[in-house]
C-alpha positions as CSV (number, residue, x, y, z in Angstrom):
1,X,10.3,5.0,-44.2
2,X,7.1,3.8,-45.4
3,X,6.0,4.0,-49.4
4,X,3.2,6.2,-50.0
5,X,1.1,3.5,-51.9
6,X,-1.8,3.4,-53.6
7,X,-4.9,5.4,-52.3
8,X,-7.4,2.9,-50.8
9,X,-11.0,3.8,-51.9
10,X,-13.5,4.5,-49.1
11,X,-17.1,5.6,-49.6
12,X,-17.6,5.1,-46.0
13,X,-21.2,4.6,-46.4
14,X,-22.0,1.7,-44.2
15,X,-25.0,2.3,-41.8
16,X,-25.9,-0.9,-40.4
17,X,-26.9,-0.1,-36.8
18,X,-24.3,0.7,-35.0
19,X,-21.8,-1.9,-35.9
20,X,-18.4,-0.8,-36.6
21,X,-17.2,0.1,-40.5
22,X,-15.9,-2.8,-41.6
23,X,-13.4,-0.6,-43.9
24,X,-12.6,1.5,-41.1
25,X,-11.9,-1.6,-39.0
26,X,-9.4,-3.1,-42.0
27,X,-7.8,0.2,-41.8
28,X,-7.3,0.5,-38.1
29,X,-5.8,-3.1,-38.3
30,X,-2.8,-1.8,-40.8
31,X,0.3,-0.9,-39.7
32,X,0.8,1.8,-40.6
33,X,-1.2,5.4,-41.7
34,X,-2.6,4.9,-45.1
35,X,-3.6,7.0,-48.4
36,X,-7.2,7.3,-48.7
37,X,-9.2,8.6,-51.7
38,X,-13.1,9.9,-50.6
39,X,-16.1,10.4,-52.3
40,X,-16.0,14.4,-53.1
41,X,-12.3,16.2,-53.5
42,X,-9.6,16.5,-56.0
43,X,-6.5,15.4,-53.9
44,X,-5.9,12.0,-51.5
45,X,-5.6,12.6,-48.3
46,X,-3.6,10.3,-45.4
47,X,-5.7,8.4,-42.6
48,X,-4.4,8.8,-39.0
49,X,-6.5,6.1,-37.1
50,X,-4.4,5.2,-33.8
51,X,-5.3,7.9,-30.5
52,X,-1.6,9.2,-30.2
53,X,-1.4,9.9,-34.2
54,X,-4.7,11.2,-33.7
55,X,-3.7,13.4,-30.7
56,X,-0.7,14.8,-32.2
57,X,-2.4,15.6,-35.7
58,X,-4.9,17.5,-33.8
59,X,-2.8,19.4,-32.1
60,X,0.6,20.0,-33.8
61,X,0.4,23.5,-35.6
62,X,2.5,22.3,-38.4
63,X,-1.0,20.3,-39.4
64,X,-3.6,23.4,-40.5
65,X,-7.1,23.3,-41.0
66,X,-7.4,26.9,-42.3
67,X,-4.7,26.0,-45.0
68,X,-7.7,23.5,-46.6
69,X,-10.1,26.6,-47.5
70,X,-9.8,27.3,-51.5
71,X,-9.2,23.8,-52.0
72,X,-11.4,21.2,-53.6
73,X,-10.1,19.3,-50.1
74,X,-11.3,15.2,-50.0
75,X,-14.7,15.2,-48.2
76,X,-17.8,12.8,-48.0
77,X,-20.1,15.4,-48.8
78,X,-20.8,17.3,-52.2
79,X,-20.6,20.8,-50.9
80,X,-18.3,21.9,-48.1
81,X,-20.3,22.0,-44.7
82,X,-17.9,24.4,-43.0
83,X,-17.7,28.4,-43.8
84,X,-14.4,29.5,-44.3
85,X,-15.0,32.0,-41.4
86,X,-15.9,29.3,-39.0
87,X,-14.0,28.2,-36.0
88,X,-13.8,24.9,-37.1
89,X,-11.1,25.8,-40.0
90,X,-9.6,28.3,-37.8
91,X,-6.0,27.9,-36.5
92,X,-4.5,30.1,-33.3
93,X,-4.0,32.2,-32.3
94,X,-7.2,33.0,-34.4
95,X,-9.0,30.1,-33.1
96,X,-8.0,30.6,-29.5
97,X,-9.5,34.4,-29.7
98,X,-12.7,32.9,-30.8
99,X,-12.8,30.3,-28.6
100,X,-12.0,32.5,-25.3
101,X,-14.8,34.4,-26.0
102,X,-17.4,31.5,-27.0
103,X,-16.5,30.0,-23.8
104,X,-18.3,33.0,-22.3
105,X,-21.8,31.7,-23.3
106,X,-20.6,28.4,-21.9
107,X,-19.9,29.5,-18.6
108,X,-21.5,27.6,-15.6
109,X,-24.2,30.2,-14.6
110,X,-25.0,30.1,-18.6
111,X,-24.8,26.4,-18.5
112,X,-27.2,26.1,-15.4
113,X,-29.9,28.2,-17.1
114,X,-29.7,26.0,-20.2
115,X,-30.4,23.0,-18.1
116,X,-33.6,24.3,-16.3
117,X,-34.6,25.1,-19.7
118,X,-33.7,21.1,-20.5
119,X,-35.4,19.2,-17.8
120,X,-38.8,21.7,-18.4
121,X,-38.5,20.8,-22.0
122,X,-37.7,17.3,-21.7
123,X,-40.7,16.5,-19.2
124,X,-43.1,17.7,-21.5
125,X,-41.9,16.2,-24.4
126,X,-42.1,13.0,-22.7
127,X,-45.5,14.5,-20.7
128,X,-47.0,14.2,-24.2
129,X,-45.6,10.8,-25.3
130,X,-47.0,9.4,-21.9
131,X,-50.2,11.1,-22.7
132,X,-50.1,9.2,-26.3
133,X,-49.8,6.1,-24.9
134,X,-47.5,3.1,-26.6
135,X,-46.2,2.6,-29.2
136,X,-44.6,5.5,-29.6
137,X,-42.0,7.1,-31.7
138,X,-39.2,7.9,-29.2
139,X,-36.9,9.7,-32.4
140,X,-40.1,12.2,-32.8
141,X,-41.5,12.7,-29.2
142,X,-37.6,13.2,-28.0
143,X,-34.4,13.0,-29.6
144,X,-35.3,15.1,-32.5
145,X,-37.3,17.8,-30.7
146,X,-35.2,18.2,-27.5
147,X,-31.8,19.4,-29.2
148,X,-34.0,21.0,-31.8
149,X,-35.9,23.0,-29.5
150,X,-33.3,23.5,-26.9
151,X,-30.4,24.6,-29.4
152,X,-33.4,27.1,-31.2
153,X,-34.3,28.4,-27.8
154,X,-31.0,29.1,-25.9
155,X,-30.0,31.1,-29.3
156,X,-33.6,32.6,-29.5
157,X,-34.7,31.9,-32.5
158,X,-38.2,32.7,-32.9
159,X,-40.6,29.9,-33.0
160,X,-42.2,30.3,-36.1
161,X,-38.7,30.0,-37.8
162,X,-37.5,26.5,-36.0
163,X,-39.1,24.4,-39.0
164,X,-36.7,26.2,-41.3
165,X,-33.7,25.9,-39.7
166,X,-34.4,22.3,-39.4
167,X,-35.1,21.7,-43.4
168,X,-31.9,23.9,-43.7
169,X,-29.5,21.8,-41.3
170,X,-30.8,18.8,-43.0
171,X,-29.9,20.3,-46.5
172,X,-26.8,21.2,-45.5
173,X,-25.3,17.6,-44.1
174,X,-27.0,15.5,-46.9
175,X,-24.4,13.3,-48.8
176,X,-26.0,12.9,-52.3
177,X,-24.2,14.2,-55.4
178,X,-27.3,16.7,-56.3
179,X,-27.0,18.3,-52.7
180,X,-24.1,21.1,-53.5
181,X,-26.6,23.8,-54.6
182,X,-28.8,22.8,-52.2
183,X,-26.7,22.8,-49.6
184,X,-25.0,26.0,-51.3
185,X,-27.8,27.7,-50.6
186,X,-29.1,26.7,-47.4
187,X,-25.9,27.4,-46.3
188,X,-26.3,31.4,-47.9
189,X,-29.4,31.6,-46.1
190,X,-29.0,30.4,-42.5
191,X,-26.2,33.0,-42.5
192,X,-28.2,35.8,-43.8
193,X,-30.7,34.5,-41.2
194,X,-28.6,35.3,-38.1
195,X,-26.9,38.3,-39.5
196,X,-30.2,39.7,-39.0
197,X,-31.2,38.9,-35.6
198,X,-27.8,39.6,-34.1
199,X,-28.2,43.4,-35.5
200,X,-31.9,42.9,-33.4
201,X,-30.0,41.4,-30.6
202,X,-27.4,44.4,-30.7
203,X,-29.6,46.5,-30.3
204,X,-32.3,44.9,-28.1
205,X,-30.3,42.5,-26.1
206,X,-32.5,39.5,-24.2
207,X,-31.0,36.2,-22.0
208,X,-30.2,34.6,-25.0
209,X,-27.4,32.6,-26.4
210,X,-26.8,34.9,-28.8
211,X,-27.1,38.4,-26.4
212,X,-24.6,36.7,-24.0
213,X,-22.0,35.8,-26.9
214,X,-22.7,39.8,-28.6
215,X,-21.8,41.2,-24.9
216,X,-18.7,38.6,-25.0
217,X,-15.8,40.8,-24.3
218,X,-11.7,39.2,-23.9
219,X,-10.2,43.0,-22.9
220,X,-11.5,45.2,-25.2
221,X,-12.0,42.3,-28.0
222,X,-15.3,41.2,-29.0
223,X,-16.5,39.1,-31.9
224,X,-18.0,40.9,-35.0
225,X,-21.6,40.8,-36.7
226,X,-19.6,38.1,-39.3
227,X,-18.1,35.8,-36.5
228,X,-21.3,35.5,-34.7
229,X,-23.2,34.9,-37.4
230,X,-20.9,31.9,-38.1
231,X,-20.7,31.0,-34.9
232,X,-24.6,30.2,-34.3
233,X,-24.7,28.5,-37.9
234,X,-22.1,26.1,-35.9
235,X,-24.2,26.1,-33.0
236,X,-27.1,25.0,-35.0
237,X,-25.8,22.3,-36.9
238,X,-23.4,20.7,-34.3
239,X,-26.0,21.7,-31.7
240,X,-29.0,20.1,-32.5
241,X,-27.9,16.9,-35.1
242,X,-24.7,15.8,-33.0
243,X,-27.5,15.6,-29.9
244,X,-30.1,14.2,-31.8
245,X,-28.0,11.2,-33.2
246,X,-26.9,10.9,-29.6
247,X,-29.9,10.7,-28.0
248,X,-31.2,7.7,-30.4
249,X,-28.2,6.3,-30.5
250,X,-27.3,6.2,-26.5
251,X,-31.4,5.0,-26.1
252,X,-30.9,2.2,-29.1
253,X,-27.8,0.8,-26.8
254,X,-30.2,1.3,-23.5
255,X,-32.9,-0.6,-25.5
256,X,-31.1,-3.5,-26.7
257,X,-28.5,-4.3,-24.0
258,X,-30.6,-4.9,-21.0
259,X,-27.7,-5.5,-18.8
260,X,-26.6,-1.7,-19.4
261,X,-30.1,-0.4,-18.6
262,X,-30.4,-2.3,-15.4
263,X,-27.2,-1.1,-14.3
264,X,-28.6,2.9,-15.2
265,X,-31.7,1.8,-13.0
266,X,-29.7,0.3,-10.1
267,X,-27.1,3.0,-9.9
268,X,-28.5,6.2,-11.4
269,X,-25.4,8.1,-9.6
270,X,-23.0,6.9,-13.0
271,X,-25.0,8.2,-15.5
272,X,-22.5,10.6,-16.6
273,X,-20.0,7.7,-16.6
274,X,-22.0,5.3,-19.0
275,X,-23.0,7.9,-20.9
276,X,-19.1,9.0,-21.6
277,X,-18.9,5.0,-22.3
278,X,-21.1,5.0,-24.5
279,X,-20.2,7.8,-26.5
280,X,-16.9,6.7,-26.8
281,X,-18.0,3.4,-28.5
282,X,-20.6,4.7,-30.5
283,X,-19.8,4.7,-34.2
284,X,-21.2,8.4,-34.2
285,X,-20.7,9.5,-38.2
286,X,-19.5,7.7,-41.3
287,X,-15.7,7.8,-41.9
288,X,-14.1,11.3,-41.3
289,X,-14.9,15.0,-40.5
290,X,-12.7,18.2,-42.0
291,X,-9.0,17.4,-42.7
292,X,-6.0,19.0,-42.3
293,X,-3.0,20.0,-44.2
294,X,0.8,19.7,-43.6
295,X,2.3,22.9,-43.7
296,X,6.0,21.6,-44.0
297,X,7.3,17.9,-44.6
298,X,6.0,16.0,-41.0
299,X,7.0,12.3,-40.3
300,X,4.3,10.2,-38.5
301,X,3.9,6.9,-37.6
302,X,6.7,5.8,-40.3
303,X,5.6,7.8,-43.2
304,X,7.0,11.3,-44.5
305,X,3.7,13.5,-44.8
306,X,4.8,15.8,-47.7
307,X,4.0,19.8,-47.4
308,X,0.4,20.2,-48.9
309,X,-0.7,16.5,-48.3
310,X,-4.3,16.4,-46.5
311,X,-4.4,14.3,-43.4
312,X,-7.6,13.1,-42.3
313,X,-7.8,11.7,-38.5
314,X,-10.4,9.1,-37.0
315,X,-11.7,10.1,-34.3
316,X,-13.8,6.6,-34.0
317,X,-10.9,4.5,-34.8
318,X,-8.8,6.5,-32.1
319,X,-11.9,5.7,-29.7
320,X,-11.5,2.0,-30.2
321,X,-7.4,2.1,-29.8
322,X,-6.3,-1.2,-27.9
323,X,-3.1,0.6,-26.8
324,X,-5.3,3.8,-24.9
325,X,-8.7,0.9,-23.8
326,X,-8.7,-2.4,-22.6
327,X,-10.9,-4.3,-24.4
328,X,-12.0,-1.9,-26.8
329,X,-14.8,-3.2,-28.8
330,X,-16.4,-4.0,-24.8
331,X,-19.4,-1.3,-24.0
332,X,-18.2,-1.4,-19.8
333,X,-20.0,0.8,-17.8
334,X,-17.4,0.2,-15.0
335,X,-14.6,1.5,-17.4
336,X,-12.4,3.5,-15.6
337,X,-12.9,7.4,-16.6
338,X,-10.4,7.8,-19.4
339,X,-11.2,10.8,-22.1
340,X,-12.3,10.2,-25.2
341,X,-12.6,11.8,-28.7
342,X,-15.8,11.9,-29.9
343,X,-16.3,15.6,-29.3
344,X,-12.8,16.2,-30.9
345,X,-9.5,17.0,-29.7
346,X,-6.8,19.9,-29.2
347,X,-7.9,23.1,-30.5
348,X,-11.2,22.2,-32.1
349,X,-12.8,20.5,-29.3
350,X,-16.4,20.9,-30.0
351,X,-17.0,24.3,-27.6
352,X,-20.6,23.3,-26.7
353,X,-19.8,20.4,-24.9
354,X,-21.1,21.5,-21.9
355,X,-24.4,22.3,-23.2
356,X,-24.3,19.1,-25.1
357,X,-23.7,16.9,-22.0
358,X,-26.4,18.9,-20.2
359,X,-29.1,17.4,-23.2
360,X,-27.6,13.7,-22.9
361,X,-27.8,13.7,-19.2
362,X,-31.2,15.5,-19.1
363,X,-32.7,13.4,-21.8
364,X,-31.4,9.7,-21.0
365,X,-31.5,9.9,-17.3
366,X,-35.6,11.2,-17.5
367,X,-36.1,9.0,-19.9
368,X,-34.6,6.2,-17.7
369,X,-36.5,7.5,-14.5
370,X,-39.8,8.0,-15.5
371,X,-40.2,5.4,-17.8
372,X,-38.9,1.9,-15.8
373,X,-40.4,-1.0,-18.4
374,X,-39.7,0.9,-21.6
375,X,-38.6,-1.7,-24.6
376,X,-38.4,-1.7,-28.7
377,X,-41.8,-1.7,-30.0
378,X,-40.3,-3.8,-33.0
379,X,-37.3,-6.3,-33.1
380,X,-34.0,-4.6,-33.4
381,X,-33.7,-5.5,-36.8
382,X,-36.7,-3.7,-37.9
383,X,-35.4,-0.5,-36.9
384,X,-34.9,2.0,-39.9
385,X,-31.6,3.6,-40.1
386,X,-30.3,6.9,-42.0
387,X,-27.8,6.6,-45.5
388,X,-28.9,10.1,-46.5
389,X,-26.5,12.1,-44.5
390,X,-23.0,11.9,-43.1
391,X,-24.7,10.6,-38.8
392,X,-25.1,7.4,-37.9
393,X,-28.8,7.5,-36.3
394,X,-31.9,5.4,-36.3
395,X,-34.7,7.2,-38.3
396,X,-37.4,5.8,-36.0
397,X,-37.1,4.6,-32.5
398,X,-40.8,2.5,-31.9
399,X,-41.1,2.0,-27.7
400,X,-43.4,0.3,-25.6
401,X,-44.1,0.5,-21.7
């Protein structure tokens, strides 16, 4: 049996690009899981990094994300992101109720509206960067206003409030140490937010998001005013920031790999499939997400995880595991369809995937199609990237046609 060891100290703050974290890198190359100790958080916490640790973590019940809650649990960001209501820190059967009924406003008909809503929304956004003229700011005219606008409208928020829900989500995911009550509170509000318009949406219901989750019924189960309310403070921060990173991120790749936007141009028919490449290579975040801990004594990879240790996985790392990809670290947009982990695993598989493949498909493959010179306005090494917040995302995105 593996030692416990010495806690390794990881700030993961590298945000070069998207070039892989050198620390997670040195830690993927171990041999074993290892003791980490983050930024924020009173305790250590063990580091799964390979795909079948990662897979088994994420899905073995004796590994609880609800058992973190009233902990000061090892974290990258001052204050807490999730609510201790939310499905994210949920276990089942708890989490499975929730999730049976969420997939409700997921369903294919919901799905298919969404996406008409998309493609109009995406056209004019990039209507009006056409209309500009180059160079233009590809992170304002699209990735940040199409997940924005799109998330704000399927849950129908009312226009005039879209600004501050922004401000709020960015409050909320900001890293620095004199974020908590910041975040504390933006968090306190966006709740306070939705309580309200889901009492005006129970008793007024319209197409939206929110109407078709309130009318959500399993038998005779249905969520409650609280779990809603959580629910679309999810929605609105993995909904529009995990897109919006995307969406740069995916168009950075498209914009400095030539050979990978040829190949979009020449066969339009994989986007899906490149797209699913891409994500899986794309160094998404910095370091790790919630943890999880062991609720009895569990022996992984060679080491005994103790009852009440953390366990943080990788979710990155498990996306670059030689033993699941061949060639790994190789962007191939002829890969072989092989799932990946970027929108989670097991029981908190990020719900919204649907919607969120519906933006990345939308946005890229317009973007692609209408636009067949578009290049970097600025050498790659001029573009400005994010350290504020826990994404990996370029903060401007200058283009040219």
């Amino acid at each position: 049996m593996t030692p416990r060891g010495e806690a390794i100290t990881c700030p993961f703050d590298f945000s070069k690009a998207l070039e892989f974290d050198p620390t997670l890198a040195a830690l993927m190359a171990r041999e074993s899981i290892t003791r980490i100790r983050l930024p924020y958080g009173d305790a250590d916490a063990w580091l799964v990094t390979g795909f079948e640790g990662v897979r088994q973590v994420t899905t073995d019940q004796r590994f609880s994300r609800a058992g973190i809650m009233g902990f000061d649990y090892p974290r990258l960001t001052p204050e807490p992101i999730v609510s201790p209501e939310s499905i994210n820190v949920m276990d089942p059967p708890h989490s499975t109720r929730l999730r049976r009924l969420a997939s409700q406003g997921f369903a294919k008909r919901h799905v298919e509206l969404m996406r008409q809503k998309i493609v109009q929304l995406a056209d004019t956004l990039l209507d009006e960067m056409a209309e500009q003229g180059p160079p233009a700011d590809l992170v304002h005219h699209l990735s940040n206003r199409l997940p924005q606008q799109t998330i704000y409208d399927v849950l129908g928020i009312a226009r005039e409030d879209w600004p501050r829900m922004q401000e709020y989500a960015h409050q909320l995911l900001a890293t620095g140490p004199d974020g908590r009550e910041t975040a504390a509170n933006a968090k306190a509000r966006l709740r306070e937010y939705f309580g309200d318009l889901i009492q005006q949406r129970r008793r007024s219901p319209g197409k939206d998001l929110i109407s078709a989750l309130a009318a959500a019924k399993d038998g005779e189960d249905v969520f409650d005013d609280q779990e809603l309310a959580v629910m679309a403070l999810t929605l609105v921060l993995s909904g529009q920031d995990t897109a919006t990173c995307q969406i740069s991120n995916i168009s950075y790749l498209l914009l400095t790999r030539p050979e990978l936007m040829k190949h979009l141009r020449s066969r339009p028919e994989t986007l899906t499939d490149v797209l699913n490449e891409l994500l899986r290579v794309i160094p998404f975040r910095k370091g790790v997400g919630i943890p999880r801990v062991a609720l009895e004594d569990v022996e992984l990879d060679g080491v005994l995880i103790r009852a009440g240790d953390f366990v943080h996985v990788s979710y990155l790392t498990a996306n670059r595991d030689s033993k699941r990809y061949l060639d790994p670290d190789l962007i191939d947009p002829d890969r072989p369809p092989a799932p990946h982990m970027t929108f989670g695993w097991g029981g908190h598989r990020c719900i919204a995937v649907p919607l969120a493949m519906a933006e990345l498909e939308v946005a890229i493959g317009r973007l692609v199609e209408r636009f067949p010179s578009l290049r970097l306005a600025v050498p790659a090494e001029e573009v400005p990237w994010d350290t504020e917040t826990i994404r990996r995302f370029p903060l401007e995105l200058p283009v040219a046609w």
